[in-house]
N, C-alpha and C positions, 0 to 999 in steps of 0.2 A: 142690545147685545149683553149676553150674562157672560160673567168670569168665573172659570172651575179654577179655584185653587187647590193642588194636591199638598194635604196637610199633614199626614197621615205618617210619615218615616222617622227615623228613632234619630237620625245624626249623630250616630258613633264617636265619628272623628270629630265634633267640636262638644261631644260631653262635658269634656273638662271648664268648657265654660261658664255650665249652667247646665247638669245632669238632673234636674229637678222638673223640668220642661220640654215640650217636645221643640224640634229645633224651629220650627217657623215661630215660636214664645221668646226665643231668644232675644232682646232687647239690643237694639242700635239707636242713641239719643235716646235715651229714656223710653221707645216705645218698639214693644215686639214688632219682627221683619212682617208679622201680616196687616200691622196698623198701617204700615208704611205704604204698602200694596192698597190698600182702601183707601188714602187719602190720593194716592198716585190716580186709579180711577174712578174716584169721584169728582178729584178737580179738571176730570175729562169728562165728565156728566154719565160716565156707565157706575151704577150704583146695584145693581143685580147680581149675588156671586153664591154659587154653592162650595161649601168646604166640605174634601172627603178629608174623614179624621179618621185615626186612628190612635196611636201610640198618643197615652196622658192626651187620653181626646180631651177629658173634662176641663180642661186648663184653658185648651181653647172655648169648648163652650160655653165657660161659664163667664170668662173675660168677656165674649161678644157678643152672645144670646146670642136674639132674630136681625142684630144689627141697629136698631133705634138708634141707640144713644149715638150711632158713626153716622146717622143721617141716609142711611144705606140699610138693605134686606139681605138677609143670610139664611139659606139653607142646610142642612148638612147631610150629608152623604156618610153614615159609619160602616167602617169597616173593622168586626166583631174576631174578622181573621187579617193577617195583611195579605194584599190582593195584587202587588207589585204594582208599577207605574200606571196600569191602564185596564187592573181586575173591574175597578168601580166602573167603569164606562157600563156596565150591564145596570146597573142602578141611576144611572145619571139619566139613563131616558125617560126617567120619569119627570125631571126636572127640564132636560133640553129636548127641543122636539120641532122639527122640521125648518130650525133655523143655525145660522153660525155661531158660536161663540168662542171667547178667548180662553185657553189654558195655560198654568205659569204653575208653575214650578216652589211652593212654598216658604222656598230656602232662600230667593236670592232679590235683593235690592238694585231695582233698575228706574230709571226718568228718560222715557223714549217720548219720540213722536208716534205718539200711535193714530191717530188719524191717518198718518202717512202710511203705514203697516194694511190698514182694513185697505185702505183704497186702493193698494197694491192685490191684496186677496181676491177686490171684487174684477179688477182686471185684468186677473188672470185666469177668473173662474175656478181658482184655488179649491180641493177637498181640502187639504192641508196646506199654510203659509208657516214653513218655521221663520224664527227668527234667528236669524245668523251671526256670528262674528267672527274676526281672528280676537286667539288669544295667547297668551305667554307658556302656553302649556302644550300645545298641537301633540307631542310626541305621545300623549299619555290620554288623549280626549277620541272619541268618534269625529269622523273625519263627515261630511257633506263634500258629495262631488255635484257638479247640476252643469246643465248645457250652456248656450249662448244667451237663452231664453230664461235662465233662472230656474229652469224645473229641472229637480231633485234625480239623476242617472244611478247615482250612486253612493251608498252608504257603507262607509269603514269603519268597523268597531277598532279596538285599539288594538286586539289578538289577531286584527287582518291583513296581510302582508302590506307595507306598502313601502316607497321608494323616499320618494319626490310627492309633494302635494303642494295644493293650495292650504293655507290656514284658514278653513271656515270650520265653525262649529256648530252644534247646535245650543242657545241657550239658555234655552227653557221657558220663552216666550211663544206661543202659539196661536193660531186662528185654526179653528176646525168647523168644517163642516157637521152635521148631527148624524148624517149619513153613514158616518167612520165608526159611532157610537154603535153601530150592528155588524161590527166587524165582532163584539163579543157578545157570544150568544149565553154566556152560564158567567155566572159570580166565582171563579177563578183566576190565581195569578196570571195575571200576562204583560209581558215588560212592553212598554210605549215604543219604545225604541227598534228595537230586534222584532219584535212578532206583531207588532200595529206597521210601522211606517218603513222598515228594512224589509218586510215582508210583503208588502204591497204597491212597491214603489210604479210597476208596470199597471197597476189597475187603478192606482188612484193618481189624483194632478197633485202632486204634492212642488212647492215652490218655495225657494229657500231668498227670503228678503235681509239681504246683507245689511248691516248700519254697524258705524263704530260707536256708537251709543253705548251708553254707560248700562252692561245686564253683568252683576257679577254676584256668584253662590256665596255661601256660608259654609260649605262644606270642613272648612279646617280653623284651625282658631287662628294660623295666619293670616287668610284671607277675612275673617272677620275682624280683626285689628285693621287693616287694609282698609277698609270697606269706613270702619270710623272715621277713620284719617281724612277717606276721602270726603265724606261729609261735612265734617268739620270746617275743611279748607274749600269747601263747592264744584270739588272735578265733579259729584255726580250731574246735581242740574246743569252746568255748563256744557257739558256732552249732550244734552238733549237738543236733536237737529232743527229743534223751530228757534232756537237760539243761534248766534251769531258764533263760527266756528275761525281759530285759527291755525294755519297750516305751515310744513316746513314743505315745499314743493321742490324734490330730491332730485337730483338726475341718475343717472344707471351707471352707465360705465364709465371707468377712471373715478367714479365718487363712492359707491356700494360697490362694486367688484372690480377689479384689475384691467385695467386696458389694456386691450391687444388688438388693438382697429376693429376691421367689422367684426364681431364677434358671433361665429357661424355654430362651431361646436359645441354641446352642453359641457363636455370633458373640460375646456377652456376657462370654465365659469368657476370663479375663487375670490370671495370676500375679501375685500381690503380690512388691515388693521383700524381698527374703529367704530368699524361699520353696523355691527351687532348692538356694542355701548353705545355709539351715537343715537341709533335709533330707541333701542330702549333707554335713554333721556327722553326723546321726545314722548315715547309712549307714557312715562311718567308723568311729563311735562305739564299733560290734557291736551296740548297742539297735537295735530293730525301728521300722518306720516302720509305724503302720497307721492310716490314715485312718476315723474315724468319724464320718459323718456323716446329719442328718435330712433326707428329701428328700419331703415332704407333697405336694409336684408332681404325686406320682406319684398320690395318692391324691383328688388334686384335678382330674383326669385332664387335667389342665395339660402335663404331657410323660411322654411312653410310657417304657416299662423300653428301649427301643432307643435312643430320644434320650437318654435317661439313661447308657447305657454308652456312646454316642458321645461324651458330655462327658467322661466321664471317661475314653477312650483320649485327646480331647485333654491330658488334665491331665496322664498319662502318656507320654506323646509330648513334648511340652515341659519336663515335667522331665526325661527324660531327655535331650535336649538338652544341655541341662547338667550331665552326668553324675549326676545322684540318680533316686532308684525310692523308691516304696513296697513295703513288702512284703505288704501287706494293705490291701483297704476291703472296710467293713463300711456297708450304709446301710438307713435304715428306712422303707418306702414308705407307712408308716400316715399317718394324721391324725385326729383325735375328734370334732373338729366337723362335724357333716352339716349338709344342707339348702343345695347348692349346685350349680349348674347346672352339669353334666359328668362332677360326683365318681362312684368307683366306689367301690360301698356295700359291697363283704367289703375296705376297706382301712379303711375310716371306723371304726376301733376305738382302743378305750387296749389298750397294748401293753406288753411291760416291756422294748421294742427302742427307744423314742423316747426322745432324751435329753431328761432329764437319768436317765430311766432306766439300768439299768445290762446291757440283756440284750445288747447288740452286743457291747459290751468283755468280759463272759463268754464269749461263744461266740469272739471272737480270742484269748482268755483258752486257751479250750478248744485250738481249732485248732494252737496253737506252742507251749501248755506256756508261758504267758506267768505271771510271778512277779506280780500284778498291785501287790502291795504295796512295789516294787522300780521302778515306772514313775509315770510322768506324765502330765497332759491338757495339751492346747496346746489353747487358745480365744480365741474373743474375746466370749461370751457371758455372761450368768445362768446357762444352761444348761448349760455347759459349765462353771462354777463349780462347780453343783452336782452336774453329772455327779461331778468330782470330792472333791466334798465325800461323796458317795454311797458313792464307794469306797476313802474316807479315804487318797486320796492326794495329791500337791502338784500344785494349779493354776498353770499361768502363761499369762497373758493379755498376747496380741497387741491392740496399741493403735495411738497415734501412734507413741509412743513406743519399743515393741518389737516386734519382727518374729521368724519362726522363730528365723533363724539366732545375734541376739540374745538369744534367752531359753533356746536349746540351748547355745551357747557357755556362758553364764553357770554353767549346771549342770554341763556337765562339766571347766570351770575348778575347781568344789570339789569333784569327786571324788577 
């Protein structure tokens, strides 16, 4: 499988860095963001990559030639005009031709599991796989909407109305089919985004593969001091999902938002003090944020699985506001008790998903390669006591007195 990296754009916004080079030259540890990229898929064994360049092309080709000296083969794709995100695809068919390969984005430093990525592609029979994530920014990013099945329904630029969302993005990780490469017929701008994959969403399979894996740009010179930082100290490779992950496994209500018993209405729904800062600690942290929660509503046919996901794009929506995500929620639509007017009778079961059982937090367990014996419950329950008493690991209980972002502080004070 070859990798197209787009090299090609000027980075405006982190000139002040290093206006002398195009932005994938920009140096993180002593070696430009494209070195970084080559060693990342070489020590995956794909060593086959075309560079469309542009902007102080020579900079790049003079640093990497045909690739030799990196142990890896480089082609280049120039563009003599700039062609926006996805002009060069009319030139790259000469390079790709009746098979998939990855595309990425030249600007941004990521350590995924990508084995796990293709194999997602091929079982979905994917034209397009992006790579997905929440991030600290949702209000100002395109939006990824996608069904129960992962494929792509809908795409919101940031000009496009929206309310309540989930925090996915796209980020700049790709699998494409070669197929998508005759979506351009002429050597003309055409943006990747808007006029490749917003525009074809009904005619191609396009499939958005979620991971809280470390993909972050270079676009501003904050985020590239960021991005040092995090090297230095190892959130990047530690985020990578073949590695061992740790989590804070959160509960919902009376912990993140206000209790009010069953909680049926969206109206209803209102963040506890902390809740934002606490989480973005953990998002800091490198531990995973994954919300577990019971939601008997559902089985009490009190509020639908739609009103259920509309609560929680708001939950998602207003924390990101405040720059925190979760990386996961897990909930459990069961409940035991029958014999009530409305309930739906195949949910009215004992399940081993309802807390204080422990089936949710194995399968987040499962999903990110989560260490479980290395993590913690955030509650305000019995339940959540014993949730964690279940899987012998440390409760801390949200009260008057403690909130997320006091009970996350506290922990990783003694680390």
């Amino acid at each position: 499988m070859k990798v197209v990296v787009m090299a090609g754009g000027k980075g405006t916004r982190i000139s002040s860095i290093n206006s002398e080079v195009p932005k994938p030259m920009i140096k993180i540890d002593g070696k430009p963001i494209l070195e970084h990229q080559i060693n990342f898929f070489k020590k995956n064994g794909i060593k086959n990559f075309v560079f469309v360049v542009g902007y102080l092309k020579d900079s790049i080709i003079d640093y990497f030639k045909d690739g030799k000296k990196f142990d890896v083969n480089i082609d280049y794709v120039i563009e003599d005009q700039p062609l926006d995100t996805a002009g060069s695809f009319f030139y790259l068919k000469e390079y790709i031709k009746n098979e998939d390969f990855i595309l990425v984005n030249g600007d941004i430093i990521f350590d995924i599991d990508i084995d796990k990525i293709i194999k997602f592609h091929k079982e979905k029979k994917a034209d397009v796989t992006l790579c997905t994530h929440p991030n600290s920014h949702p209000y100002d990013s395109s939006l990824i909407i996608t069904d129960s099945n992962s494929r792509v329904v809908k795409w919101l630029n940031k000009e496009d109305e929206r309310k309540f969302y989930h925090n996915r993005v796209n980020s700049g990780v790709h699998i494409l089919n070669s197929k998508v490469l005759d979506l351009v017929s002429e050597p003309k701008k055409v943006n990747f985004d808007r006029e490749i994959l917003k525009a074809n969403l009904d005619s191609l399979n396009i499939y958005a593969y979620d991971t809280p894996e470390y993909i972050k740009d270079m676009g501003t010179p904050e985020r590239y001091y960021m991005v040092i930082d995090d090297m230095i100290n190892g959130k990047i490779q530690s985020k990578n999902l073949s590695r061992k992950q740790k989590a804070f496994f959160i509960d919902r209500d009376g912990t993140i938002n206000k209790y009010v018993g069953f909680l049926r209405n969206i109206n209803d729904f209102e963040l506890l003090e902390g809740a934002v800062e606490g989480i973005r600690r953990i998002n800091d942290s490198g531990y995973l944020a994954i919300v577990i929660t019971n939601q008997p509503v559902i089985a009490r046919g009190e509020v639908t699985v739609d009103e259920l996901d509309m609560i929680h794009q708001k939950m998602e929506t207003l924390l990101g506001e405040g720059g925190a995500y979760i990386d996961g929620l897990y909930y459990c639509p069961h409940h035991p008790d029958k014999g009530f007017e409305g309930e739906i009778p195949e949910l009215k079961i004992k399940c081993n998903c309802r807390k204080p059982n422990v089936g949710l937090v194995e399968k987040a367990a499962k999903d990110f390669n989560i260490d479980i014996s290395s993590s913690y419950v955030i509650g305000d329950s019995d339940n959540d006591r014993q949730l964690a008493n279940n899987l012998g690991i440390p409760f801390l209980e949200v009260n008057q007195n403690a909130n997320i972002y006091s009970l996350v502080s506290e922990v990783l004070k003694n680390e």
